[in-house]
C-alpha positions in Angstrom: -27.0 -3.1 -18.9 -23.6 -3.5 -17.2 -20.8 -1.3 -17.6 -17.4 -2.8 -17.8 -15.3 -0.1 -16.1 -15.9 3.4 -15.2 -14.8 4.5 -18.9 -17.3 2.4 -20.4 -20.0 4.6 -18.6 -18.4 8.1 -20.3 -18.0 6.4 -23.2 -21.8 5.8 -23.4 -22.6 9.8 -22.0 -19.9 10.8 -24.7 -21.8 8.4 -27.7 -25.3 10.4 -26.5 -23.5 13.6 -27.2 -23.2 12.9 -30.8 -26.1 10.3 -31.1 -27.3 12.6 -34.6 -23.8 11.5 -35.8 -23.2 7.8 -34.9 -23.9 4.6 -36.4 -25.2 2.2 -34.7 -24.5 -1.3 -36.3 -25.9 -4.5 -35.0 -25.2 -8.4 -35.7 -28.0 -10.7 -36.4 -28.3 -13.7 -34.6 -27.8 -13.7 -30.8 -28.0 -9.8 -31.1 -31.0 -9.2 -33.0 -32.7 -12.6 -32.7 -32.3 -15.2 -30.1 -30.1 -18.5 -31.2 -32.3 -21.3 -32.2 -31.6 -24.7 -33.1 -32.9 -24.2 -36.7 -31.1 -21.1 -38.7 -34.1 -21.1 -40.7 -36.1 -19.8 -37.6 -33.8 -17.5 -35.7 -36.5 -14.3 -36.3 -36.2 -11.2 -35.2 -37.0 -10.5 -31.9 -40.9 -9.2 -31.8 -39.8 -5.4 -30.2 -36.9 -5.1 -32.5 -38.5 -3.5 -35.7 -40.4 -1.0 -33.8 -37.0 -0.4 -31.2 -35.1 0.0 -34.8 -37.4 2.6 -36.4 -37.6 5.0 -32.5 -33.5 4.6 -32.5 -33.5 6.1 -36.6 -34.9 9.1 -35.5 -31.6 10.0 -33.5 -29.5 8.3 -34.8 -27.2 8.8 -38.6 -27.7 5.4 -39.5 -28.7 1.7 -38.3 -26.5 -1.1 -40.4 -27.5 -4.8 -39.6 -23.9 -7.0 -40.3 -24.3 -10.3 -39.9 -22.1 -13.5 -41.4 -25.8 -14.7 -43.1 -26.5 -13.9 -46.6 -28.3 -10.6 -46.8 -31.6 -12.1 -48.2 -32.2 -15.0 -44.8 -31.0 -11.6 -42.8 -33.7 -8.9 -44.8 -36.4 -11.9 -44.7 -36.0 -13.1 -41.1 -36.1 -9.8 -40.1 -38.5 -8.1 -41.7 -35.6 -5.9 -42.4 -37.5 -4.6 -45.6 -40.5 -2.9 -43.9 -38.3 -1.5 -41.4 -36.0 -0.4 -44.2 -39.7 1.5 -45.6 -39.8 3.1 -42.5 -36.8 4.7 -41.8 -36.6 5.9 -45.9 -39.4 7.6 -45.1 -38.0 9.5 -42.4 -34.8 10.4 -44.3 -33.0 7.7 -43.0 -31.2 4.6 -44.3 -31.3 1.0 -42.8 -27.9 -1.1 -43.9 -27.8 -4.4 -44.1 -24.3 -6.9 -44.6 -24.5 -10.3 -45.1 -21.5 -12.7 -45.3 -18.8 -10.5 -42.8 -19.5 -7.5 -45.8 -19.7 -9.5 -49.1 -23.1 -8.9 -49.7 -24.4 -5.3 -49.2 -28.2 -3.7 -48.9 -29.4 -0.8 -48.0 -33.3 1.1 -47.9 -32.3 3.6 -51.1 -30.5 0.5 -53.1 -32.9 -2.1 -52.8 -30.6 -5.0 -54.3 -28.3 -7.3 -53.2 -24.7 -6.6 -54.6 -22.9 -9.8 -54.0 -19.7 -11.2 -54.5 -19.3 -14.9 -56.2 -18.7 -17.8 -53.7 -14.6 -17.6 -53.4 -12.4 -20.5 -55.2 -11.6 -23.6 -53.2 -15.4 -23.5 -51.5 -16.6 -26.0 -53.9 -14.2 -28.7 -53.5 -14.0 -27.6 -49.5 -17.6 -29.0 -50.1 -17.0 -32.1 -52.2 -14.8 -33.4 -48.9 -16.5 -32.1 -46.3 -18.6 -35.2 -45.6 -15.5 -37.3 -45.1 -14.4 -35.1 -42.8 -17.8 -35.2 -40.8 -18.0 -39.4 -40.8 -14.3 -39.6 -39.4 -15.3 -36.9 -36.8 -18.6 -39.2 -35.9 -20.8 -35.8 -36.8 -22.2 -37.5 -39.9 -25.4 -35.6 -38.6 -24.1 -32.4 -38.3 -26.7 -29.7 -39.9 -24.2 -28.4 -43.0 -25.5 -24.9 -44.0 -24.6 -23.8 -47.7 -24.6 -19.6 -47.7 -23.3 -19.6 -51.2 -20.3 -17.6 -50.2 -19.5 -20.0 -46.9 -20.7 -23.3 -45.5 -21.5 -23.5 -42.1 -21.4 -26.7 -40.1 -23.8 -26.9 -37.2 -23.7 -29.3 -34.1 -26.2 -27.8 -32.3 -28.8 -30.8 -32.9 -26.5 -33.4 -32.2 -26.6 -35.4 -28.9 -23.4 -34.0 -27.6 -23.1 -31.0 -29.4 -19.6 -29.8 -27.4 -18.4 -32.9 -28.3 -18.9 -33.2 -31.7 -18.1 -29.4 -32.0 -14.1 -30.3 -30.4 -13.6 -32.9 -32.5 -14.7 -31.0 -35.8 -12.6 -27.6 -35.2 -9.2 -29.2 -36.3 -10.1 -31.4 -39.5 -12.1 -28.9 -40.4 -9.6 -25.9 -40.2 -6.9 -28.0 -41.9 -9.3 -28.9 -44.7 -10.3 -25.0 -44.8 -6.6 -24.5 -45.1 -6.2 -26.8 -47.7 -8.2 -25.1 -49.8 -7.5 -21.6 -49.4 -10.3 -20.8 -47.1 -10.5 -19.5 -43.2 -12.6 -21.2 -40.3 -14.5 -19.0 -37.9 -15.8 -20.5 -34.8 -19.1 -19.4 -33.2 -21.6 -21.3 -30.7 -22.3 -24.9 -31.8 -21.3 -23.6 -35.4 -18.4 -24.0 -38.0 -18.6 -21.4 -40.5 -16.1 -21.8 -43.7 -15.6 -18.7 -45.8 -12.8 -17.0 -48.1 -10.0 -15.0 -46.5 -10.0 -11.0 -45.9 -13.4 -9.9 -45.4 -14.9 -9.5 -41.7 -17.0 -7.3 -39.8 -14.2 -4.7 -39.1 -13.8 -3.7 -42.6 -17.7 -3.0 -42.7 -17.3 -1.1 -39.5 -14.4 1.2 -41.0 -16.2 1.6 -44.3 -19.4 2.7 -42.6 -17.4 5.0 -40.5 -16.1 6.3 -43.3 -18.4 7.0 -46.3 -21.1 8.2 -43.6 -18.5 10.9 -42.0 -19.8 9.1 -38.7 -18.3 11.0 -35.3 -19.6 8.1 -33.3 -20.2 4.5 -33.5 -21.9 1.8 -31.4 -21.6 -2.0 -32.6 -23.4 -5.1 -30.4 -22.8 -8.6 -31.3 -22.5 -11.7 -29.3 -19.7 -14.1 -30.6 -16.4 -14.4 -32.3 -17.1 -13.4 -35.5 -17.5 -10.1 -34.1 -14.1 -9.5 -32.5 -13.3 -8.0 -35.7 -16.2 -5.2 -35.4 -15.0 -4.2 -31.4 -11.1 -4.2 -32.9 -12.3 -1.7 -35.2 -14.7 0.1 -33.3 -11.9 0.6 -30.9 -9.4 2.0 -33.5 -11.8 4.7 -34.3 -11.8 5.7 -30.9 -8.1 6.5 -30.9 -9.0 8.5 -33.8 -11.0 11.0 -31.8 -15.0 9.0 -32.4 -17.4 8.4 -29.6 -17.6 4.4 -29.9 -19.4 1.9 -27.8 -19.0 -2.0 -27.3 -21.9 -4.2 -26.7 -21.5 -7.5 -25.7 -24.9 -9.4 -26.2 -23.9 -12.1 -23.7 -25.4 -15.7 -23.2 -25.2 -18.4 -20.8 -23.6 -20.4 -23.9 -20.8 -18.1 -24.9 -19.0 -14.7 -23.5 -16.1 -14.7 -25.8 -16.7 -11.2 -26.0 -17.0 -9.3 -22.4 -13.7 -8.5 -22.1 -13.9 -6.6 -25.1 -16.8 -4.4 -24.4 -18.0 -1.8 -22.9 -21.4 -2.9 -21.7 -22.5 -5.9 -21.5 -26.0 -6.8 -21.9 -28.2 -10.2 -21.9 -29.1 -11.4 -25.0 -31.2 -10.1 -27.8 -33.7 -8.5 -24.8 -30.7 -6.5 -23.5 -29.7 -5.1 -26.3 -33.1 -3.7 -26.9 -33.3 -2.7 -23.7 -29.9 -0.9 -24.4 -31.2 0.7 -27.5 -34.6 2.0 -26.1 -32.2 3.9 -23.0 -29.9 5.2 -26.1 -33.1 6.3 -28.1 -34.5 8.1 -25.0 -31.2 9.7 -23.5 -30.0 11.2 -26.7 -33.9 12.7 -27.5 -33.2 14.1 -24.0 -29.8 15.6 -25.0 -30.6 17.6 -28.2 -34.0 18.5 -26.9 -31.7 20.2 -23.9 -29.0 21.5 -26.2 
């Protein structure tokens, strides 16, 4: 891992410090599983489960908050048995899908969901006129029931057909009450005023948390490192984890550490795990 600046260093001795109190929250894909050309295969990575269930034991809590729906997220995962795991130890695996509108968690075992927000169905109806003026008639369209996401990742020039998207798309988004979110070869559609910072401050909040580390990986996470950082004005030990890629870095310059890709961040995690078992078997 990489430390951004000398204070990114303290803030990780200062997040060991009070490891038993933080939450550590995590996006999904390009954090927790590599980016793959078909959504429907973007697993876990193999060391994560057994990286999750070490960090629990030091941790408060572990939330997974991801713009997938909750179900793709606990199935992909394996999030379930990993959620078994940590019950059993008296400690309780999170999961968010959709930026927050869809919630999980190891002692709650179903989905509570919001309904898909007005304007998404007609969004839909136009979308593929949008697409055949673009010249992405191709483009993967991804229905999450609460958002759509338009992929350009299997296109032959998927940077192309991803520039030429962006602004029909956000004016048609706009249009019909919705936002746009960018993210690497991807599109994603959704209603206005839920993002990962409001899952962040929530967390932070109903768990009493005195410290909290968030990794994620593109720029549907700025949200999450805004509000990680405004709890650390408040007085909390945070941590930024950019999960960087040869594809996109949107995030460095928000983070603390910066780390590569899924591997680093479990690399990141095992150091965590072992420094702050160090630290209270010390104290």
């Amino acid at each position: 891992m990489r430390f951004t600046s000398v204070s990114g260093e303290q803030r990780y001795d200062a997040l060991v410090r009070v490891a038993s109190r933080t939450v550590v929250g995590l996006d999904f894909d390009g954090t927790l599983s590599p980016i793959v050309d078909d959504p429907a295969r973007a697993h876990i990575h193999p060391d994560a489960p057994e990286v999750l269930m070490a960090l629990a034991e030091e941790v408060a809590a572990i939330a997974v908050i991801t713009g997938r729906p909750a179900r793709q997220a606990l199935d992909l995962g394996g999030l379930e048995e990993v959620g078994d795991a940590l019950e059993a130890a008296g400690k309780e695996l999170f999961v968010f899908g959709q930026y927050g509108n869809e919630r999980w968690s190891s002692t709650h075992r179903r989905i509570m969901g919001a309904r898909p927000p007005r304007g998404l169905a007609t969004f839909e109806r136009d979308l593929p006129r949008a697409l055949r003026t673009a010249g992405a008639s191709d483009a993967y369209v991804e229905d999450k029931g609460l958002a759509v996401a338009v992929h350009t990742r299997r296109l032959a020039d998927p940077e192309g057909a991803f520039d030429r998207l962006l602004p029909p798309l956000r004016e048609l988004a706009s249009r019909h009450g919705l936002v746009l979110e960018p993210g690497k070869s991807v599109i994603e559609v959704r209603s206005a005023g839920s993002h990962k910072g409001m899952v962040v401050h929530r967390l932070a909040a109903v768990l009493d948390a005195d410290g909290f580390l968030f990794a994620g990986d593109d720029l549907g996470d700025v949200e999450a490192f805004e509000a990680v950082e405004e709890l650390g004005q408040r007085g909390l030990a945070t941590l930024r984890v950019c999960s960087a890629s040869d594809e996109q870095s949107a995030l460095v310059a928000l983070s603390d550490v910066v780390v590569h890709g899924p591997t680093g961040v479990l690399d990141l995690l095992r150091q965590l795990t072992s420094d702050a078992r160090a630290a209270r078997r010390t104290s």
